[in-house]
N, CA, C and O atoms as a MOPAC input file, in Angstrom:
PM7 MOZYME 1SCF
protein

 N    128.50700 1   203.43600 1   113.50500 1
 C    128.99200 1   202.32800 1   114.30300 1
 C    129.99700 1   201.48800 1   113.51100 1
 O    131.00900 1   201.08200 1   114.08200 1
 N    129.74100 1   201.17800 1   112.08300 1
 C    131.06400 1   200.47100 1   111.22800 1
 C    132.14300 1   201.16800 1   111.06200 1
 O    133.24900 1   200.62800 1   111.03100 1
 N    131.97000 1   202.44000 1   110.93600 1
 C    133.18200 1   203.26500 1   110.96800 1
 C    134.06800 1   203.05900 1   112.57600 1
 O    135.13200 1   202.45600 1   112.71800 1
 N    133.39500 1   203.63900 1   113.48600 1
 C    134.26600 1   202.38500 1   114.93900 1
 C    134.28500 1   201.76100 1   114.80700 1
 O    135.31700 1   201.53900 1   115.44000 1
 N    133.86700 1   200.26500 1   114.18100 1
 C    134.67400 1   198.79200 1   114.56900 1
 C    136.02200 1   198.78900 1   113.60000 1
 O    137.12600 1   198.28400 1   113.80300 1
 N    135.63400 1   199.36300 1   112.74000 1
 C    136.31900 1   199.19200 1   111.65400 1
 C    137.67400 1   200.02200 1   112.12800 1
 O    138.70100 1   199.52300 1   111.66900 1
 N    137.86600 1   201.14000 1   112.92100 1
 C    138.79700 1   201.93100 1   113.02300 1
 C    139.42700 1   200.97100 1   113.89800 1
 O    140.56200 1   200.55600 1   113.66600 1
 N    138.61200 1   200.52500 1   115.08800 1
 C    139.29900 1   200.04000 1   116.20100 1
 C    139.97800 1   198.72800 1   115.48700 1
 O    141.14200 1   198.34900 1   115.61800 1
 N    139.00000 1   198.17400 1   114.74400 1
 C    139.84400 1   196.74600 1   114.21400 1
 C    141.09800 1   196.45200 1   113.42400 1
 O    141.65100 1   195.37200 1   113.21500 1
 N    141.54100 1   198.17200 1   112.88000 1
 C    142.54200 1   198.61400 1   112.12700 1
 C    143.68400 1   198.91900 1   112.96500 1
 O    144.87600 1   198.65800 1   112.80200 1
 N    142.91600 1   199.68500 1   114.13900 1
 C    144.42300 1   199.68100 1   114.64300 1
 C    144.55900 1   198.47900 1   115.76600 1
 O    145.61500 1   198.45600 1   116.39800 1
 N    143.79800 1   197.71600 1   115.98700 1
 C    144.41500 1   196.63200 1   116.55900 1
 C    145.26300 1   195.68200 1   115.94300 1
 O    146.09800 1   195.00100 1   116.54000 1
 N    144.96400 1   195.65100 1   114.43400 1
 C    145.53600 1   194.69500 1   113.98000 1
 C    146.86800 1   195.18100 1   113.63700 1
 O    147.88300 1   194.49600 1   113.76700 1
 N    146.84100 1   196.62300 1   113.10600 1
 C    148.37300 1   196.86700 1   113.25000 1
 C    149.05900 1   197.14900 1   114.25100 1
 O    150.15200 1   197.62200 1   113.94100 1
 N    148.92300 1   197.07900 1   115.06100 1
 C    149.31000 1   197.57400 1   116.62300 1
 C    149.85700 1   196.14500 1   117.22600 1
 O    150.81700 1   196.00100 1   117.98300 1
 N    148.88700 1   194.99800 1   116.62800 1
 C    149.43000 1   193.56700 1   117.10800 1
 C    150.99400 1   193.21400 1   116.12200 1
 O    152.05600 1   192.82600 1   116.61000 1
 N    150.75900 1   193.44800 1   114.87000 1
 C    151.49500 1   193.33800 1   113.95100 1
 C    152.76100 1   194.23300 1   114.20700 1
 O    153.86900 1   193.74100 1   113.99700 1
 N    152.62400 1   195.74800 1   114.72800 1
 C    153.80200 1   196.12900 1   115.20200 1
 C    154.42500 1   195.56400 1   116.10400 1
 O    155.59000 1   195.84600 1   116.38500 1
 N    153.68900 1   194.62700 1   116.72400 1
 C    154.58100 1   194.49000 1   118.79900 1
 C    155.51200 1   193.13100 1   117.78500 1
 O    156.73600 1   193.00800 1   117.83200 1
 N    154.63000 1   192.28500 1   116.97700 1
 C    155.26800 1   191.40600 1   116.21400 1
 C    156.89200 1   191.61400 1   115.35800 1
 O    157.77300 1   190.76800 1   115.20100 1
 N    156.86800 1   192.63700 1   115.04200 1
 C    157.72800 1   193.59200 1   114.34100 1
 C    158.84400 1   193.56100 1   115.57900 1
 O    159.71900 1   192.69500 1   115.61900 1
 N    158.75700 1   194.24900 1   116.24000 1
 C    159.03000 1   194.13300 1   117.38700 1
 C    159.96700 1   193.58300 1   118.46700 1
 O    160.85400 1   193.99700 1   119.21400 1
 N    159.26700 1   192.33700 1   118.15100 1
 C    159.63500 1   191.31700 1   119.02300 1
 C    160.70400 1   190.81700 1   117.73600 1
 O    161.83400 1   190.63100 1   118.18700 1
 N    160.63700 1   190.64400 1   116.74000 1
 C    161.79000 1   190.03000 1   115.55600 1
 C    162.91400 1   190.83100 1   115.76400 1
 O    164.04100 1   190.35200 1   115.88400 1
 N    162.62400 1   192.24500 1   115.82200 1
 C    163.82100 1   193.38000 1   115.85500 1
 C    164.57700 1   193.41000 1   116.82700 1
 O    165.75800 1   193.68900 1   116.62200 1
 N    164.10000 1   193.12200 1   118.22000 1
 C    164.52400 1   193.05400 1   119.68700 1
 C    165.70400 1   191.92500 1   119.33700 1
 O    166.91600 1   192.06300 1   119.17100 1
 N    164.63900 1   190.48000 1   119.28600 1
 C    165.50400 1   189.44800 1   118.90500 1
 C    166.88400 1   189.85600 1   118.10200 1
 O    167.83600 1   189.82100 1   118.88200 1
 N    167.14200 1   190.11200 1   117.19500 1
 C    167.95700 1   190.45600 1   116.42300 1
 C    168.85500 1   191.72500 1   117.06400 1
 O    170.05600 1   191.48900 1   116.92700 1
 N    168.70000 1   192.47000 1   117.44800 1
 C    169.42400 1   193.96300 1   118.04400 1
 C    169.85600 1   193.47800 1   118.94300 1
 O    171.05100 1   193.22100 1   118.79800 1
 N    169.25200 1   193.07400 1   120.31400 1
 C    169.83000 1   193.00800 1   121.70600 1
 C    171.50100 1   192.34000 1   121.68400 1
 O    172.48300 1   192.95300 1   122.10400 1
 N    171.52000 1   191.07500 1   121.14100 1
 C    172.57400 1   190.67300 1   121.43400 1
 C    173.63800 1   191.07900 1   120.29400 1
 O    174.76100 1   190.57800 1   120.25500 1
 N    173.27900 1   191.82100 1   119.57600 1
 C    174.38600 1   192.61300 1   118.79500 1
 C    174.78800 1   193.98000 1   119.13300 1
 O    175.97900 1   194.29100 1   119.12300 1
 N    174.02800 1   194.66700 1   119.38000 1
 C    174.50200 1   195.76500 1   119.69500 1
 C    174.18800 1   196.54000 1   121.10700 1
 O    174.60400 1   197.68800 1   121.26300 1
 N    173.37700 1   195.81500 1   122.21000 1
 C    173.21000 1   196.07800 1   123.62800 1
 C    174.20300 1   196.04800 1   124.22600 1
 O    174.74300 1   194.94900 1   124.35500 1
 N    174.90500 1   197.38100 1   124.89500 1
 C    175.70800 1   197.30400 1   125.87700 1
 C    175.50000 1   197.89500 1   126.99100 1
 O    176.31100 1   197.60400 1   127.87100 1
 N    174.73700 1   198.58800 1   127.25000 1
 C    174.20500 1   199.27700 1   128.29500 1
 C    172.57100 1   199.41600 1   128.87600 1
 O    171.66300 1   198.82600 1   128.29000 1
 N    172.35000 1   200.15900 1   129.94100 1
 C    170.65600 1   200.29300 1   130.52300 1
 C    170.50000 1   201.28700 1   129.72000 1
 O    169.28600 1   201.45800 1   129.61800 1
 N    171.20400 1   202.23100 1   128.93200 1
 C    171.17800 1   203.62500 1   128.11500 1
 C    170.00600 1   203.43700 1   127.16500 1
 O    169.69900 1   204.33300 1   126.37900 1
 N    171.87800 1   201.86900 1   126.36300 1
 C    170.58400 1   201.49500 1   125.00900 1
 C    169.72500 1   200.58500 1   125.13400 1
 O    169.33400 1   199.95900 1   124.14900 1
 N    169.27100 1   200.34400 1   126.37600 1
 C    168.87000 1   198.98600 1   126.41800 1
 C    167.01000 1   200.35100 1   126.56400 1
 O    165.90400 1   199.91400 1   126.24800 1
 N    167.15800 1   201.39800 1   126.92600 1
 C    166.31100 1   202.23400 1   127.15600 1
 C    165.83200 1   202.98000 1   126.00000 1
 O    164.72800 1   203.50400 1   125.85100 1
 N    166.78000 1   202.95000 1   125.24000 1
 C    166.63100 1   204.05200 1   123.81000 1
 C    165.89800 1   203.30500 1   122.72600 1
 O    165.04100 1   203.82500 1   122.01200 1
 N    166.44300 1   201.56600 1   122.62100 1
 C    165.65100 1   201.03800 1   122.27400 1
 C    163.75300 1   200.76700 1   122.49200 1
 O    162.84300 1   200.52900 1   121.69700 1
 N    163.81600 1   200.93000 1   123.77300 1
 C    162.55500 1   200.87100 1   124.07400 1
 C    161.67700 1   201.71100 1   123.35100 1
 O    160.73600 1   201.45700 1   122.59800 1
 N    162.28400 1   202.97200 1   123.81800 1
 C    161.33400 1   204.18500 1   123.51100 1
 C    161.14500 1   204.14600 1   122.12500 1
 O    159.99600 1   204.39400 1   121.76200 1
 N    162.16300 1   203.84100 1   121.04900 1
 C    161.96200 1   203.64800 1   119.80500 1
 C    160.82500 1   202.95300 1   119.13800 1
 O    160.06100 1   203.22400 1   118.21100 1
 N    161.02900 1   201.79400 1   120.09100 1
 C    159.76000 1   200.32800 1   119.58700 1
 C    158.46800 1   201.32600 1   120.19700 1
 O    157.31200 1   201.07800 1   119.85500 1
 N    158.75400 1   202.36100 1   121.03800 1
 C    157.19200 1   202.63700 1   121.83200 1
 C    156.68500 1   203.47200 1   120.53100 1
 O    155.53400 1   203.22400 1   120.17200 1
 N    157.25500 1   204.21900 1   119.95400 1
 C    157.53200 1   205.16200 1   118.94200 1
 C    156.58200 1   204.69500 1   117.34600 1
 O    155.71500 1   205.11900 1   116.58300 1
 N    157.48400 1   203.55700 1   117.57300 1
 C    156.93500 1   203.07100 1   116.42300 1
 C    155.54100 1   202.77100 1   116.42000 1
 O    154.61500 1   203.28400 1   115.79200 1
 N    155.59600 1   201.33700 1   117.68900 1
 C    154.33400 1   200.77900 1   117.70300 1
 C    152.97700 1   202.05000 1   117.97200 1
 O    151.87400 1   201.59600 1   117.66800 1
 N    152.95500 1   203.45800 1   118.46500 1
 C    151.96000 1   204.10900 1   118.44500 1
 C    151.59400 1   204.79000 1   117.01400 1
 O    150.45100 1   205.13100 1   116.70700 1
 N    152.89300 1   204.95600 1   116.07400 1
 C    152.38600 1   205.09200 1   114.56200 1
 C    151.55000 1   204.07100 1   113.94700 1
 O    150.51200 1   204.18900 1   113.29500 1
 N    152.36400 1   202.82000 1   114.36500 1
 C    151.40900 1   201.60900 1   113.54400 1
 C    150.01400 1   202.05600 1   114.12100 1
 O    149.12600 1   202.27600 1   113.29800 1
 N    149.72700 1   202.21700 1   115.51900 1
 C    148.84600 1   202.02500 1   115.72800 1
 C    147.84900 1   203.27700 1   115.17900 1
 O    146.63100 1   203.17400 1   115.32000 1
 N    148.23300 1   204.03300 1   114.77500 1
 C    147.72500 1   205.22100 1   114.53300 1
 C    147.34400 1   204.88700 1   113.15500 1
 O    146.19500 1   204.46300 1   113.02800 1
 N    147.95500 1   204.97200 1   112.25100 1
 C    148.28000 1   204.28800 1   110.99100 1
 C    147.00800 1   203.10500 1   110.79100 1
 O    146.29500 1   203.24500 1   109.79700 1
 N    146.75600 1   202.06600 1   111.63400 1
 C    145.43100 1   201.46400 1   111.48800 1
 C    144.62900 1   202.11600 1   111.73000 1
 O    144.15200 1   202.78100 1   110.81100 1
 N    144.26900 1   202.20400 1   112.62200 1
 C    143.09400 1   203.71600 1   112.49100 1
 C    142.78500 1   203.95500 1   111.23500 1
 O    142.14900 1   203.38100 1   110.35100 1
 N    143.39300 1   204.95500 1   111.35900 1
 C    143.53800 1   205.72500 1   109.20700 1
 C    142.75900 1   204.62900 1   108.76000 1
 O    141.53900 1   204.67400 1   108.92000 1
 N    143.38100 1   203.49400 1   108.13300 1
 C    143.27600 1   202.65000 1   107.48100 1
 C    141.69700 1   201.92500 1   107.64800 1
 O    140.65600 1   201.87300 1   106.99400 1
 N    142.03200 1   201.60100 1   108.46800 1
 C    140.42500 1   201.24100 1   108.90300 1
 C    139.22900 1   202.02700 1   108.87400 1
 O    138.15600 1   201.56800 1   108.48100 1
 N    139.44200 1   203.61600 1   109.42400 1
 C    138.31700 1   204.31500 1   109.04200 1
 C    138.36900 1   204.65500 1   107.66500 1
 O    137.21800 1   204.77300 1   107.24500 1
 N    139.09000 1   204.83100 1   106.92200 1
 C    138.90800 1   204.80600 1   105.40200 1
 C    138.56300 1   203.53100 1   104.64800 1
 O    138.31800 1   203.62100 1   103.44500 1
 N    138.52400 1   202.37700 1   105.24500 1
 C    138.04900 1   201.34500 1   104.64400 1
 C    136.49200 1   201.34900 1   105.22400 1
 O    135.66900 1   201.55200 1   104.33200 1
 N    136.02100 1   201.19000 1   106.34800 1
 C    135.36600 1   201.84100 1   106.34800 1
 C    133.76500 1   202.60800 1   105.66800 1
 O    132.63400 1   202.15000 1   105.50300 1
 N    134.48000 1   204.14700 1   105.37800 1
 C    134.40900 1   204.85400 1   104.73600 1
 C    134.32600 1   204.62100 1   102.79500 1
 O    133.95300 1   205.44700 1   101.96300 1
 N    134.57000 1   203.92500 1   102.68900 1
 C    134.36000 1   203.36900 1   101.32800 1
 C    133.63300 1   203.24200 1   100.55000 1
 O    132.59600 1   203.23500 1   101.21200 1
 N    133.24800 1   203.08100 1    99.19100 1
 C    131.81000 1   203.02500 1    98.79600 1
 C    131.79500 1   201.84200 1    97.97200 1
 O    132.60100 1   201.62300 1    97.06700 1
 N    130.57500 1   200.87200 1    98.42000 1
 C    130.58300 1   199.73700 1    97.70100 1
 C    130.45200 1   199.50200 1    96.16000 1
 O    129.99800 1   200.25400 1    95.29900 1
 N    130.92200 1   198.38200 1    96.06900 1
 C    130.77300 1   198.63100 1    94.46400 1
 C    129.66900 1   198.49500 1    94.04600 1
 O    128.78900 1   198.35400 1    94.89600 1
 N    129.35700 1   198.48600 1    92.90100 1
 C    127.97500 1   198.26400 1    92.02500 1
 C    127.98700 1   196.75300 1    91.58000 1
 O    127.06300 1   196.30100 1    90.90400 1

């Protein structure tokens, strides 16, 4: 059961932390280099891209923390 909270709590937190990511990068990109529904689309899929590694990526992280062995 700690190994699930722990996974789920890993990738939530990076998964929140990616959309965060995210949202800074959007900010910054859109009005520099948006000229179309193309890229306004390519971008998307990118951020979708990403944010399911982060989220994957906590996971990992979390079930290997986890997974750990306490100290002495």
């Amino acid at each position: 059961m700690k190994r699930a909270l722990f996974t789920l709590l890993g990738a939530v937190v990076f998964a929140l932390v990616s959309y965060g990511l995210v949202e800074l990068f959007a900010s910054w990109y859109g009005p520099r280099y948006i000229k179309s529904d193309s890229d306004i689309g390519d971008a998307f899929m990118m951020s979708l891209g990403f944010m399911l590694i982060c989220l994957i990526a906590g996971g990992i992280v979390g079930f290997k923390w986890a997974s750990r062995k306490p100290r002495a």
